[in-house]
C-alpha positions as CSV (number, residue, x, y, z in Angstrom):
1,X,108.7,130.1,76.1
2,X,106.7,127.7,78.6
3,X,108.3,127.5,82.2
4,X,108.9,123.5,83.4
5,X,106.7,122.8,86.0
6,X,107.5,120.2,89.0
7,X,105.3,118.7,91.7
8,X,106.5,118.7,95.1
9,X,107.2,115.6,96.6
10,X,106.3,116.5,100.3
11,X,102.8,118.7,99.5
12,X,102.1,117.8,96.4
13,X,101.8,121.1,94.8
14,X,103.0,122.0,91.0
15,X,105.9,124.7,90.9
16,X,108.1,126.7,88.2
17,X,110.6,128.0,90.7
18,X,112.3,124.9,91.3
19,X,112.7,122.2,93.6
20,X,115.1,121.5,96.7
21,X,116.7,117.6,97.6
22,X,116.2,117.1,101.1
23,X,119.2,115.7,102.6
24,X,116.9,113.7,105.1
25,X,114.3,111.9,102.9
26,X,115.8,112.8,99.4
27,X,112.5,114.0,98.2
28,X,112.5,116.9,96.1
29,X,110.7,119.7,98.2
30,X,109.4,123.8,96.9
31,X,110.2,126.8,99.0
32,X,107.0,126.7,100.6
33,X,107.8,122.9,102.2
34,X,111.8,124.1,103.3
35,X,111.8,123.8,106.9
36,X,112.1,127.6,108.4
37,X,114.3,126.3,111.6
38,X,116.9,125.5,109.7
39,X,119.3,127.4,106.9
40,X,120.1,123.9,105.5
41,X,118.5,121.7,102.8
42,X,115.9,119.7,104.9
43,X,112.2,119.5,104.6
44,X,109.6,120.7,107.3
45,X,108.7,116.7,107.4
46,X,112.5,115.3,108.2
47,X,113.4,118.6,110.3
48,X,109.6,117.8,112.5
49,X,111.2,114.5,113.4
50,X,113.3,114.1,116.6
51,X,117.1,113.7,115.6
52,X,117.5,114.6,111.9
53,X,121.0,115.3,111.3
54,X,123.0,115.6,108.1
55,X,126.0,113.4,107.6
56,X,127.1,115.2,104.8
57,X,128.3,119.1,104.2
């Protein structure tokens, strides 16, 4: 059985453990790329900019 692999939108990088959708950008982003500040589904990219807040929850 071959695992699916997946490239991360935000680094770029290929991944069998599954993606995240950022509620900021809507990229699909791997663990490594989840932004560490926050327990929600953002990306280190949306979450570095000034004011990212989710509208939804």
């Amino acid at each position: 059985m071959t695992q699916k692999k997946e490239t991360c939108e935000v680094c770029g990088k290929t991944t069998t453990t599954g993606l995240t959708k950022c509620k900021g950008c809507a990229r699909m982003y791997c663990t490594k790329c989840q932004s560490p500040s926050t327990s929600q589904d953002f990306c280190r990219e949306c979450v570095a900019m000034e004011g990212v807040v989710s509208k939804e929850d």
